[in-house]
N, C-alpha and C positions, 0 to 999 in steps of 0.2 A: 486491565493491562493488555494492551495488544503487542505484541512482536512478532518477528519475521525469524526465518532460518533460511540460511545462505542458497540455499537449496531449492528453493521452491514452496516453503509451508510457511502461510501467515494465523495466527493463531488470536484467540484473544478468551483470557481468564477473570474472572471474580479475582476478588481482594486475599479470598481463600486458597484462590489456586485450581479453583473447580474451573472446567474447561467448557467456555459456552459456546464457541466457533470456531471452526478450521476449515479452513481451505487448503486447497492443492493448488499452486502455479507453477505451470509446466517452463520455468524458466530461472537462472539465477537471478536473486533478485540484491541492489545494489544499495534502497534507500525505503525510509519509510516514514510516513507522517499521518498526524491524525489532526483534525480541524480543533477548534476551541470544546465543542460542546460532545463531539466524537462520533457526530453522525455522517462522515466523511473519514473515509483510510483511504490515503493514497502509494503506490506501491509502484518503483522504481524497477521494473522488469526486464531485465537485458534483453530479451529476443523480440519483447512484445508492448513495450510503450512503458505506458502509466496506466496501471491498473486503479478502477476505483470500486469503493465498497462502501456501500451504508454500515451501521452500527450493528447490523444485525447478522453480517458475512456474506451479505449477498451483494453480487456484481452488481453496478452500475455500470458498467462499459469499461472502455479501454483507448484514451486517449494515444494513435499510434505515433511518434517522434521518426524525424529522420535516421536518427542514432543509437545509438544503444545508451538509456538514460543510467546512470549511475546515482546519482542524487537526487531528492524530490524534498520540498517543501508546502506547505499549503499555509494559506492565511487564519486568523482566529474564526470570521465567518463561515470560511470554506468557498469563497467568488474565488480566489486566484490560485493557481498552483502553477511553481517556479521550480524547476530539474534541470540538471546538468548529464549532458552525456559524456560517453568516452569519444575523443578522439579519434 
């Protein structure tokens, strides 16, 4: 289970609830998506693009957007990632 909190912390749990990764993003964050097989999080970060993460909670970089992205989606393979920003 991975989820986000408004705030900045993307997280991701076993089935149990036990906690196997967290991260700190220094940004509010607006959206969140994870590929078919989960080796791709992608993360919708107001100040800072489109955050991406392997399965394991480690950065792959940071796609930066002209805007401030609100939404993110990614494909079942993980090739395409589709975001929307604010205005």
């Amino acid at each position: 289970i991975i989820a986000a909190a408004e705030h900045g912390l993307i997280a991701c749990f076993d089935v149990r609830g036990k906690l196997l990764w967290k991260e700190t993003v220094l940004s509010t964050i607006g959206g969140l998506a994870v590929n078919e097989d989960g080796s791709l999080v992608v993360l919708a970060s107001f100040g800072h693009g489109i955050a991406r993460f392997d399965s394991n909670g480690k950065r792959k970089g940071t796609m930066p957007t002209q805007g401030s992205p609100c939404l993110v989606t990614v494909d079942m393979p993980g090739k395409n990632i589709l975001f929307a920003e604010i205005d």
